[in-house]
C-alpha positions in Angstrom: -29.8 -71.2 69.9 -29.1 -74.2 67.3 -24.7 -73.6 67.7 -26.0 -73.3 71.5 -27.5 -77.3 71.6 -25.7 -78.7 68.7 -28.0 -78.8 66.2 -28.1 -77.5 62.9 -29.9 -73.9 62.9 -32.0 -74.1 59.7 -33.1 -77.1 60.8 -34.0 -76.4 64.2 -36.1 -73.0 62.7 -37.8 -75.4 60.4 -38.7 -77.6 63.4 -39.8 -74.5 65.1 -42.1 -73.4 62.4 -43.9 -76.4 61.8 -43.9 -78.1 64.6 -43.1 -76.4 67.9 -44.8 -73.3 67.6 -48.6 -72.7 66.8 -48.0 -70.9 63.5 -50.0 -73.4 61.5 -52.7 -73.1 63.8 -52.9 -69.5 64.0 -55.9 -67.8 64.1 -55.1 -64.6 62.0 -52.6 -66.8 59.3 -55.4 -66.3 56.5 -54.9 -62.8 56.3 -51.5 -62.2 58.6 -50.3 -60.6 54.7 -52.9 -57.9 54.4 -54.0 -57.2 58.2 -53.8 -57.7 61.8 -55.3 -56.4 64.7 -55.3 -56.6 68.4 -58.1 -54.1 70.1 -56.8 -55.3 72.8 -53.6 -53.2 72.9 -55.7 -50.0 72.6 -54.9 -47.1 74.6 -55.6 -43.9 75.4 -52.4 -42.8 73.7 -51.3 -44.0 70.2 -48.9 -43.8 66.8 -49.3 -44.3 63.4 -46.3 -45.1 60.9 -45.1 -46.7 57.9 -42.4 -49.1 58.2 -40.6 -51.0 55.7 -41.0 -55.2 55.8 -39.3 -56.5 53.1 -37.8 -55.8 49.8 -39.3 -52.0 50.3 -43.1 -52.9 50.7 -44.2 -50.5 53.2 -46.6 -51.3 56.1 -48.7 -49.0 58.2 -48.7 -49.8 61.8 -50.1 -48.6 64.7 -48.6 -48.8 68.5 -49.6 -48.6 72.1 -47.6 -45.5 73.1 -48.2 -46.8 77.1 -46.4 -50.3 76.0 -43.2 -48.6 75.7 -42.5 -51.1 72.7 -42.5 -54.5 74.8 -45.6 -56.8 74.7 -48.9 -55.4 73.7 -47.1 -52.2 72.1 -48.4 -53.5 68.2 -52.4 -52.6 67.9 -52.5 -53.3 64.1 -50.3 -54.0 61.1 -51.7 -53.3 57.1 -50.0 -54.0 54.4 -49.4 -51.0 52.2 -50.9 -47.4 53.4 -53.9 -47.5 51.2 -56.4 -45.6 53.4 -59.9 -47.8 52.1 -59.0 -50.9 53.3 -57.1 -50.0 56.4 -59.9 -47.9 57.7 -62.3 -50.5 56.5 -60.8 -53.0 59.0 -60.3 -50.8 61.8 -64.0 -49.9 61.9 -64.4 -53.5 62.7 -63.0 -52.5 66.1 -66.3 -51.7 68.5 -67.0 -48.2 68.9 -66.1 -47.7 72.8 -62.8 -49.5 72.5 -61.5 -47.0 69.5 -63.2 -43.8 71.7 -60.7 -44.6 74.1 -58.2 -43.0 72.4 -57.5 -39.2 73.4 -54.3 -39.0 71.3 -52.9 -40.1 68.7 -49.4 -39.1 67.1 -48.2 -39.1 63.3 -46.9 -37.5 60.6 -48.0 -34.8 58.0 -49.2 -38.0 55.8 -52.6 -36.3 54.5 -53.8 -40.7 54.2 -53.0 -40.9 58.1 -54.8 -37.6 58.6 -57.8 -39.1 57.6 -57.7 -42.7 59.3 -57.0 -41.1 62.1 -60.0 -38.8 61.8 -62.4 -41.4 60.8 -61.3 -44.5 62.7 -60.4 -42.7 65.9 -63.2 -39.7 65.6 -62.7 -38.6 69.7 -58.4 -38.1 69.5 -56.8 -35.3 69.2 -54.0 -35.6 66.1 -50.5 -34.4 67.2 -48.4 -34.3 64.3 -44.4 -34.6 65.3 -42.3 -31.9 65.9 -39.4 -34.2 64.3 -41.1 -34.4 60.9 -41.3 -30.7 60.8 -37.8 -30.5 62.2 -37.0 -32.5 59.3 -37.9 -30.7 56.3 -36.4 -27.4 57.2 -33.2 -29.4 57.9 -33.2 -30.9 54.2 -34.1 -27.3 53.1 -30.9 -26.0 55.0 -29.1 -29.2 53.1 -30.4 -28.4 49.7 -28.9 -25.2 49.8 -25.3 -26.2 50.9 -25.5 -28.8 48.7 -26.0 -26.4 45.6 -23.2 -24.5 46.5 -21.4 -27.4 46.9 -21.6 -28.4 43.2 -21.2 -24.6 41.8 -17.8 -25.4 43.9 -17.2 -28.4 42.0 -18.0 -26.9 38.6 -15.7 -24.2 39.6 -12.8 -26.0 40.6 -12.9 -28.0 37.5 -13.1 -24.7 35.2 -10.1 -23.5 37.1 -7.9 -27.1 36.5 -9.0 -26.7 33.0 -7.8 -23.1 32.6 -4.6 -23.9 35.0 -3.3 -26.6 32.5 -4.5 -24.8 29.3 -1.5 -22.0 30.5 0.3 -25.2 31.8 0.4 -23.9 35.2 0.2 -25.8 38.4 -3.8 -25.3 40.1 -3.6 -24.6 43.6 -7.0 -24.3 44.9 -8.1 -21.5 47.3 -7.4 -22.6 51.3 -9.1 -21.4 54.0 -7.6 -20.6 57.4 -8.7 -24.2 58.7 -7.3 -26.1 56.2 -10.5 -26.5 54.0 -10.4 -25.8 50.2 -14.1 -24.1 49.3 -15.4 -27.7 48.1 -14.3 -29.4 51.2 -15.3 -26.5 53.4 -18.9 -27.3 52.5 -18.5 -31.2 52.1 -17.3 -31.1 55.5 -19.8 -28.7 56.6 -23.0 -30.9 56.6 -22.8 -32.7 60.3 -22.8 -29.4 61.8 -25.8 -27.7 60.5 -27.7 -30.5 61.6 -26.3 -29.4 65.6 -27.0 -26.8 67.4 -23.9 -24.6 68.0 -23.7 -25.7 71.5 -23.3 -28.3 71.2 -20.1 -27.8 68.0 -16.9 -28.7 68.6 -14.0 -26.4 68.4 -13.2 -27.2 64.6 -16.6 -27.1 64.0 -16.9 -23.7 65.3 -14.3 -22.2 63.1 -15.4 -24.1 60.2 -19.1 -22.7 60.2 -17.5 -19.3 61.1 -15.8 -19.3 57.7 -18.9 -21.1 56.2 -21.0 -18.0 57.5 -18.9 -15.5 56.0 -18.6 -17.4 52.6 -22.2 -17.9 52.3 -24.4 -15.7 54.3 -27.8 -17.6 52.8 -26.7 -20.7 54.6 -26.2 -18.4 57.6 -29.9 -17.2 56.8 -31.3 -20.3 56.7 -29.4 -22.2 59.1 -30.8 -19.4 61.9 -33.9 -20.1 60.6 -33.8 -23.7 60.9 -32.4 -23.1 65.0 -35.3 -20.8 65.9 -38.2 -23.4 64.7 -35.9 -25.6 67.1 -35.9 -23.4 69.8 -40.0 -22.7 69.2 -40.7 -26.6 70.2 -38.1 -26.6 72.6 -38.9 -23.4 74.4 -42.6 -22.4 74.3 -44.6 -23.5 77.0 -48.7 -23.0 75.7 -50.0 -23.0 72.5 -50.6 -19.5 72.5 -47.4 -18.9 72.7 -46.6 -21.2 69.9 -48.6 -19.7 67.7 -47.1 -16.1 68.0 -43.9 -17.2 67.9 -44.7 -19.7 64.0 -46.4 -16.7 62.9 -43.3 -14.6 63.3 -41.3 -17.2 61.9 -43.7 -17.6 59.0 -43.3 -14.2 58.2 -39.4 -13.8 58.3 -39.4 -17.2 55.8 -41.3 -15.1 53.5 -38.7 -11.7 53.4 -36.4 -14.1 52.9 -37.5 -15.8 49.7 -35.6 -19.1 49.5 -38.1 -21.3 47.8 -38.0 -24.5 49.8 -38.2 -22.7 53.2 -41.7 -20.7 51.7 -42.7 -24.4 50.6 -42.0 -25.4 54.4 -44.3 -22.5 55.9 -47.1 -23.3 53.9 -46.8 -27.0 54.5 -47.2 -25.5 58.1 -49.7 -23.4 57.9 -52.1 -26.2 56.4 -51.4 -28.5 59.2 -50.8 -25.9 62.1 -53.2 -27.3 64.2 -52.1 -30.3 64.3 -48.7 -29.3 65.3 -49.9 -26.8 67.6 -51.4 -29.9 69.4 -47.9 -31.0 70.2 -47.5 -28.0 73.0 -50.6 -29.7 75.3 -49.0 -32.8 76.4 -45.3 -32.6 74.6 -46.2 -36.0 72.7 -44.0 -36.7 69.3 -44.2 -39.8 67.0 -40.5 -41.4 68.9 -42.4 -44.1 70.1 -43.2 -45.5 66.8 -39.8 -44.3 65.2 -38.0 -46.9 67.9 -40.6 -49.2 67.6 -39.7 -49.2 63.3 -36.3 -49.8 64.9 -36.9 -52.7 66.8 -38.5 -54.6 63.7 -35.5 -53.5 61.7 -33.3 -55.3 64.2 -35.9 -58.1 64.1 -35.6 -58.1 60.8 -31.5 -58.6 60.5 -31.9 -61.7 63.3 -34.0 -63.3 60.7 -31.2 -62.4 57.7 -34.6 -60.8 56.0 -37.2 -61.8 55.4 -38.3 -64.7 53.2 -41.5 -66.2 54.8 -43.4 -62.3 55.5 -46.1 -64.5 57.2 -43.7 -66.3 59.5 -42.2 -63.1 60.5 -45.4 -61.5 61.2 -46.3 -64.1 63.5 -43.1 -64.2 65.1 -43.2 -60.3 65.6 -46.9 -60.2 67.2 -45.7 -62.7 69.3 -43.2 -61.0 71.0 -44.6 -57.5 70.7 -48.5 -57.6 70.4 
């Protein structure tokens, strides 16, 4: 706007900081650092998070789902994700406004589990598919990535040996082209895909991965039918069969992280159970993070948190 009219940008912030806008006169500057809140904004449908403000001090914040992240999508912002003081503000809020809400979406954060619980007593908590998506994904990652490094350490043993006999190492190739290192360096995109949606190279690669290594076949079919579970079943009864049976196959199987994964389930199954009444998942609040990222790069960072918070309820709460 400055380059727009001529005038020097810092200067023309400066001037809108202390003089054009209200920020000196704002009503919730005192503590803008630790909280804010705007009953208001409440809904019957709402998200918890934790977002990242500056220098890596995480913020809890909760959103309107029904805003659709433009104005009066920001209900309340805390610093940090202590649960005390969040939940002793938020109690502040008068009774009948916070038992309007009938859902609320988050993450398998035990600390929003209960400000959720106590602060919200008449919601339902849906915890998102995508979080649980998540972990198996980084399971299915952990265990091409340990492979990948026993590749490593064996291609290195191998150059050592080859130039001990003062021989020329030729590593192993694979009918694509890969070597066994790059095969599962290369490999990582496409166990995060389903394998409709590979490509033709990334068919033939996971072909040969499968063959190499039928654990990350193992796991990598686990991984697609908790995919298909949330994308295909239509009650929660039917969701609750079809976890049960996938709880016990992760157990035959024996990989660690994928036994940590179905217990992390079962303690919060019905919370993500709740997901198959209305479909709801936490992608409101994940694009709403997103937005105050690319807030957050207009301002080149952020320097003055309190100026930014006031500039960010403006426009969103």
């Amino acid at each position: 706007m400055g380059e727009f009219y001529g005038v020097n940008g810092k200067k023309l912030q400066r001037q809108y900081k202390d003089h054009l806008s209200d920020f000196k006169e704002w009503d919730q500057k005192p503590h803008s650092k630790e909280w804010l809140i705007f009953p208001e904004n409440i809904s019957s449908k709402l998200s918890i998070d934790e977002t990242a403000l500056s220098k890596g001090e995480l913020y809890t914040i909760i959103t309107n789902k029904k805003a659709k992240g433009r104005k009066g999508s920001i209900v309340a912002i805390f610093s940090g994700t202590k649960v005390e003081p969040i939940i002793e503000q938020l109690l502040k809020i008068p009774t009948s406004k916070r038992a309007r809400v009938k859902e609320i979406t988050l993450d398998m954060a035990n600390s929003m589990k209960i400000i959720a619980r106590k602060c919200f007593p008449k919601a339902i908590q849906v915890t998102d598919r995508f979080h649980v998506q998540k972990l198996t994904l980084e399971a299915l990652q952990d265990i091409r990535i340990k492979h990948r490094w026993d590749a490593i350490d064996m291609e290195n043993e191998q150059i050592k040996q080859a130039r001990l006999k003062q021989k020329e190492f030729n590593p192993e190739i694979f009918e694509n082209g890969d070597s066994r290192k790059q095969l599962l360096a290369r490999s990582r995109y496409l166990l995060y895909k389903a394998p409709s949606n590979w490509t033709e190279n990334q068919y033939q690669r996971s072909k040969i991965l499968f063959e190499q290594y039928p654990d990350i076949k193992l796991a990598f079919s686990l991984t697609q039918r908790l995919r298909d579970i949330f994308n295909k079943a239509n009650s929660v009864e039917v969701a609750y069969t079809k976890l049960a049976h996938w709880y016990k196959d992760v157990e035959e199987t024996g990989f660690k992280a994928f036994n940590t994964i179905a217990n992390t389930i079962t303690l919060n199954y019905r919370s993500i159970l709740n997901y198959f009444i209305n479909r709801s998942t936490n992608a409101s609040a994940e694009s709403f993070n997103a937005k105050i990222k690319a807030f957050r790069a207009q301002f080149r960072g952020v320097k003055n948190v309190e100026f930014f918070l006031y500039r960010l309820t403006t426009i969103f709460a």
